[in-house]
C-alpha positions, 0 to 999 in steps of 0.5 A: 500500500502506498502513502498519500503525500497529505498527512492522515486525519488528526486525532482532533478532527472527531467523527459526528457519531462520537461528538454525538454520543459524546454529547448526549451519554458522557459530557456534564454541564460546562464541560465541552471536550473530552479532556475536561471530562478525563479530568473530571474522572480522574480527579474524582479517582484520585479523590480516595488515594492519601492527601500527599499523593493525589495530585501525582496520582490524578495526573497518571489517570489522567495520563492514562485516560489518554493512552486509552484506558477508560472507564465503562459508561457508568464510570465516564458518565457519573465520576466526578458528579454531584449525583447519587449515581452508582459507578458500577454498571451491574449487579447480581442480586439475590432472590428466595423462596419466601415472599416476604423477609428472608428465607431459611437460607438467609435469601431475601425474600421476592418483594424484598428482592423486588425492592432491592433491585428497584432501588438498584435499577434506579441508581443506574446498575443493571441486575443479574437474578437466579430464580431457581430458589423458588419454588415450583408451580404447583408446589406445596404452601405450608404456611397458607395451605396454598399452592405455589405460582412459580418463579415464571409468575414473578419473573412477570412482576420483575418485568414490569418493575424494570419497565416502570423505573424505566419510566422514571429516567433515561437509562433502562435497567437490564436484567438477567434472568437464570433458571437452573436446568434441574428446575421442575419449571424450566420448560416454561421458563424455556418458552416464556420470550416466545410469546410476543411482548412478555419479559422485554426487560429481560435477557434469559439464560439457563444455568446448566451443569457438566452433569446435564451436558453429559446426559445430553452426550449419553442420551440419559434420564433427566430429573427436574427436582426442587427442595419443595414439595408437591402439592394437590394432585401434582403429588399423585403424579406417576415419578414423583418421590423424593430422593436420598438427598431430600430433593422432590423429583417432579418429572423425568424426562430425556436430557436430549430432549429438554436440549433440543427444546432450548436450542429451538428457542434460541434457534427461533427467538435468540433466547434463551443463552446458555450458562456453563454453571460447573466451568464458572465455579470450577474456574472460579478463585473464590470457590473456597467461599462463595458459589455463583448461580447467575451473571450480570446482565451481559454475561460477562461478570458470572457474579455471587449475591449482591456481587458487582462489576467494576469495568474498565476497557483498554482501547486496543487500536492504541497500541498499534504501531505502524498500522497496516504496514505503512512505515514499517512492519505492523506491530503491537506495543506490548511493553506500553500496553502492561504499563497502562494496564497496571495503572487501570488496575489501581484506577478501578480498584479506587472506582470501589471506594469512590462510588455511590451503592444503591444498597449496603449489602453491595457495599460489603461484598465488593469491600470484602472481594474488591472484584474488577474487570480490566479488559479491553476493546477494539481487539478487531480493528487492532488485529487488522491494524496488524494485517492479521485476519480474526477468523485466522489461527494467526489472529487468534494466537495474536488475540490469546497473547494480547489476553495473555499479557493483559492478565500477568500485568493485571494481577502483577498490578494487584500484588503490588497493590495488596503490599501497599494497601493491603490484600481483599479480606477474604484472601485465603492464599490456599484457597485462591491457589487451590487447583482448579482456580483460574489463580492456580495456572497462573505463572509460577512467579505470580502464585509464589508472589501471590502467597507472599504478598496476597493479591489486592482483587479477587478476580481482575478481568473482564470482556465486556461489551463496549458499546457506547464508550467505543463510539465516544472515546475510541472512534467507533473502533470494534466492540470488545472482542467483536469483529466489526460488524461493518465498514461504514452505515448511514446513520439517521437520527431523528432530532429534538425538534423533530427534523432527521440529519444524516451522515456517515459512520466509519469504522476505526480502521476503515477510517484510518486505512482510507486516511494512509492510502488504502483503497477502501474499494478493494480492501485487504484479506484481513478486513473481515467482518462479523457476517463474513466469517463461519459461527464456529470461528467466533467460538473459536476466538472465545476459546483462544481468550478464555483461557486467560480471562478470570470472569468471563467474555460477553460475545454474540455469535451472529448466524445467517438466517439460512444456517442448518439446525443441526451445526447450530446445535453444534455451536453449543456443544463446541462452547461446552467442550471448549470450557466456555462459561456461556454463549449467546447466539443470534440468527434473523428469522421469520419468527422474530421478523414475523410480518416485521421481517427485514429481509426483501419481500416477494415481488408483486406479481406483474399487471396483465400485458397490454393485447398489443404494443401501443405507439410509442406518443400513446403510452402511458406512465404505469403508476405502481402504486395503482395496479391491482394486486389480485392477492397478498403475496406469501410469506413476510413483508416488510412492515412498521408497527405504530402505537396510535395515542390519541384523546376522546371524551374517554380519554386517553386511548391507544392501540396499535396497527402494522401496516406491510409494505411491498416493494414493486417496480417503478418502471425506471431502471432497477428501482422500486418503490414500496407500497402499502399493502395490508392494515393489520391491528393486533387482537386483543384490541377489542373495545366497541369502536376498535371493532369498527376500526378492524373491520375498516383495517380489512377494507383498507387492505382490499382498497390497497390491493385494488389501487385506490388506497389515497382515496380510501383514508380521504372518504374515511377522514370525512367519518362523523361521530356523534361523541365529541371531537378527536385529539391527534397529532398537531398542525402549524399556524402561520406564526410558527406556533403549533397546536393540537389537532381535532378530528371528527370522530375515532375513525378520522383520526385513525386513517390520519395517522395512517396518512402520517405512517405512508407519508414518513414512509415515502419520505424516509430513506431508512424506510425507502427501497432504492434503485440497485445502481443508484450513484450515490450509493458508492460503498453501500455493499459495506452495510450488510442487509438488516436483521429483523428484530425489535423495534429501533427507537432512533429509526423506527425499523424493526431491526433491533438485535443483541449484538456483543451484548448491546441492542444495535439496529441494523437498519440505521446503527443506533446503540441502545442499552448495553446492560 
């Protein structure tokens, strides 16, 4: 590759998506650069180091923060503030078997549990929960002589209370929700996200054991079993006994079985994810002392009760030394890469005692572990800097040595630490060094020092997914251990005052290859991106990493929507046998799409030929958007789905209607436009007058099909009512001013907003099929084709999937919540 005589982009010269992001998640009042918000943090993590020592010490963060160690989003955000905000992104909390109080085993009841967690949510923090304490639906209820709901029925309550501290502030709290796999209710919780809209504030995982898996290769008997005891005719079922251990059996069944049950959901509906509960406590450095049933909400973090993440990325692009070979051979500087590290170790161990905690119970067990998570982010854009390719052994080996190196200065670090300050308070040299423990395949140098000199932090590292703080601190470089997803995408955003703007989002190393010369047309080998790469090297990449991280790895395997049952099955015994502690997968489908689905529809069929060619001054523009389509082609179509709220003299009312598109030719070139083609409400909307709004649904469909759509929702403006006037939406005056709008009754008010939902279609590139050789598309085969998924709150697609933990869009790239 040859240089360009002009000199790259300075690192000043900011893409809009991370001034964006930078603005709008992480700068505080008066502040306007990202230096001023370095400063702020690292004068805040100073804050709890001897008087004597602060200012050396804020400068060193300080410095640090600008080699590229920064703190997760809670960190950027919150440090250094007057809020009542917790640094930490998330938490574990625990559940009981009790309603009230705690349990015989000393575990908060449910509603305590609930309170806690609100209470947690509110300050910022995610929340982990393993519900398997609970009993079993149908379980015996000594006390009131009743019989048990199961924890499926509270996990509702969970749901609902997560959606209502939502609604209380900006940031979403995720949760994860564990059920064991021995759990006589694991089938439904199995199930559950397969019903539309119930446990949106959950991500699901089952907590499965080296036992299971056996039974699964072996082809065995599994027993569901639960400490609580049948009640009612559950009792007098054929298998139900209590064994030698004292453990009820509820129900037999085959282990192959109850997998294949799994891998369907998480082949159709992405859920749930898989814990491998025996490798993250056989692997554990605290196994002497405390057992871990659940994650945070990312799975990164496998945590014990009232546990926490304290996390910290390292940007990996940093120390790339002559990318791609320009100016020499490409390489990593490990020797300034371990110095940063062992000054992020002490940064988050000072995060610890300088952060707000929701509850007291937190405060203590971080106090008695000083748990952190060093990791790190941008590991594909670094290994392309590096002209190695991800799905490669080379890239792998590079990524496992980077891992490698991150973990001996991490816990170097933390040694040193422990002499100055002293080790966590539930250090016990033997146990931490037991073998088994992550601790005991440490270097020789590192145990010995270990047992010398104790270690400051339980456990020390963490691969979190990165999302927003990769777009605002490191240039949009590859989150955590992902691979890019793509190259470049348009980003539409939707403003405050209602208007969209639009530009470009650039990959970091895309970016930076165009800025040193590459043709960005005909790029390299080694720029391979998340879809162009087989499932089993992604897991294969998480096998190389593991073995050097203490927590775990938070990665989503995306798959094509095409790939066989059979090898994605495969994909979860390959995680297993490679001693992964868990694994999420993802794979577009028509399921999830469902009418919502993304990917292209059938084409129309075509209008009856004309009898004869017609002069060529006597032929007529066909308007596609008037021919008759005989009937609804099969299969998905493309589709958006709207919540209508509008006021009566009832008051407030609301409903939802999805209307699908077609896209059909326009007669020029290879264009097409897309046409509505079917109204569609939701059952379950059932009042008096959204009867009349279904039926008019239907007729709105055969007017579609037949051409006379516009004329249809005039005619239907028109409806009168005699039950007052209709509030929707609203109209500009001649001042500028805007006020409420008025219709004549429910059905007008309807077919105006539907006016709404086709004119913002027209009008929305997002939502706009375009011509294949459209000139101003230049690079667009670098964007991969939209899954179908939820709903995007920046663009409306329903095209929101888990990617690295976070929710994406796929349609315009807004980031949502990364737990």
């Amino acid at each position: 590759m040859k240089r360009k005589q002009a000199a790259p982009a300075p690192q000043s010269a900011i893409q809009p998506i991370s001034l964006d992001v930078l603005r709008e998640k992480y700068l505080k009042a008066g502040e306007t650069r990202v230096e001023e918000l370095y400063a702020r943090v690292a004068r805040a993590l100073a804050s709890v180091e001897a008087e004597d020592r602060r200012a050396e010490w804020e400068a060193k963060f300080l410095a640090n923060l600008q080699a590229g160690a920064i703190g997760a989003g809670r960190i950027m955000s919150a440090a250094g503030t007057d809020i009542q905000a917790t640094l930490i992104n998330c938490f574990v909390q625990p559940v009981g078997d009790c309603i009230q109080g705690v349990d015989d085993a000393g575990y908060p009841g449910i509603y305590e549990a609930l309170r806690e967690a609100a209470e947690t949510m509110r300050r910022g923090g995610g929340v982990g929960y393993d519900f398997s304490r609970i009993r079993p639906r149908g379980a015996r209820v000594r006390a009131t002589g009743s019989l048990a709901s199961g924890p499926c029925s509270y996990i509702n309550v969970f749901d609902q209370s997560c959606a209502t501290v939502e609604s209380a502030g900006a940031r979403r709290g995720a949760q994860m929700g564990v059920l064991r796999i021995d759990h006589p209710d694991v089938l439904d919780f199995i199930t559950a996200k397969r019903t539309p809209g119930r446990w949106n504030n959950f991500n699901v995982s089952v907590g499965v054991t080296d036992e299971f898996m056996q039974a699964v290769v072996q082809d065995t008997a599994w027993e569901l079993v639960h400490r609580a005891e049948p009640g009612g005719e559950l009792r007098q079922q054929p298998g139900v006994r209590q064994r030698a251990d004292g453990l009820w059996v509820y129900e037999t069944l085959r282990a192959r079985e109850l997998w294949d049950t799994i891998m369907r959901s998480a082949y159709d509906f992405a859920e749930p994810g898989i814990l491998f509960l025996g490798r993250i406590n056989e692997d554990n450095n605290l196994q002497y002392c405390e057992q871990i049933a659940a994650t945070n909400p990312c799975g990164e973090q496998p945590l014990p009760p009232y546990g926490c993440c304290d996390l910290g990325p390292i940007i990996l692009t940093r120390f790339v030394r002559n990318p791609f070979g320009v100016d020499g051979a490409p390489a990593f500087d490990f020797d300034a890469f371990e110095q940063v590290v062992a000054t992020q170790v002490r940064a988050l161990d000072n995060v610890l005692d300088v952060t707000y905690w929701p509850l007291q119970q937190q405060r203590d067990e971080s106090a008695a572990k000083r748990r952190i998570g060093v990791g790190f982010t941008g590991m594909g854009n670094a290994l392309a800097m590096l002209c190695l390719r991800y799905d490669a052994a080379d890239g792998r080996a590079m990524a496992a040595r980077i891992a490698e190196r991150m973990r001996d200065a991490a816990y170097a670090a933390s040694i040193a630490l422990a002499q100055e300050k002293g080790a966590f308070p539930k250090f016990d040299a033997d146990g931490y060094l037991a073998p088994g423990t992550f601790a005991s395949r440490l270097p020789a140098a590192l145990q010995d020092a270990i047992r010398q000199h104790g270690i400051r932090n339980s456990h020390l590292l963490s691969v979190a997914p990165t999302g927003t703080v990769s777009l605002a601190f490191a240039d949009n470089a590859s989150n955590g251990i992902e691979p890019p997803f793509s190259w470049t995408y348009t980003r539409r955003k939707r403003e405050a005052d209602g208007s969209r703007s639009e530009y470009q989002v650039e990959d970091h190393a895309w970016r930076l290859y165009r800025d040193l010369g590459g043709d960005v047309k005909n790029l390299p080998p080694y720029f391979v991106s998340a879809l162009e790469m087989s499932a089993s090297d992604h897991v294969a990449m998480m096998e190389a990493v593991q073995p050097f991280v203490d927590t775990s790895i938070s990665k989503t395997v995306n798959v094509p929507a095409d790939y066989p049952y059979e090898d994605f099955k495969h994909l979860y015994l390959q995680a297993w046998q490679a001693r992964l502690k868990g694994l999420a997968t993802y794979r577009p489908n028509a399921i999830l799409g469902a009418v919502l689905e993304a990917t292209p529809a059938p084409a129309a069929a075509p209008a009856p030929a004309a009898p004869a060619p017609a002069r060529e001054e006597e032929r007529q523009p066909i308007d596609p958007m008037r021919t008759v389509i005989e009937s609804r082609p099969k299969g998905a179509l493309s589709a958006v789905a709207e919540k209508i709220e509008y006021w009566t003299q009832d008051g407030h009312q609301r409903l939802y209607l999805i209307v699908s598109f077609l896209p059909v030719p326009t007669g020029v070139g290879k264009g097409t436009v897309d046409r509505a083609i079917e109204f569609f409400m939701p059952v379950g909307q059932n009042s008096e007058s959204q009867q009349w709004i279904t039926s008019s649904m239907r007729l709105l469909s055969l007017a579609a099909r037949g051409g006379f759509l516009e004329r249809a929702l005039s005619d239907m403006r028109k409806v009168a009512w005699d039950r007052g006037p209709v509030r929707l939406g609203t109209y500009e005056k001649a001042d500028g001013t805007r006020v409420p709008l008025w219709h004549d009754s429910e059905v007008a008010a309807v077919a105006y907003a539907i006016q709404n939902i086709l004119a913002r279609r027209v009008q929305d590139p997002v939502q706009q099929s375009l011509p294949l050789d459209d000139p101003e598309q230049d690079g667009a085969s670098d964007t991969p084709p939209p899954m179908a998924g939820k709903k995007c709150p920046e663009c409306g697609a329903h095209a929101m999937i888990r990617k690295d933990g976070c929710d994406y869009c796929t349609q315009c790239g807004h980031m949502g919540s990364c737990g």
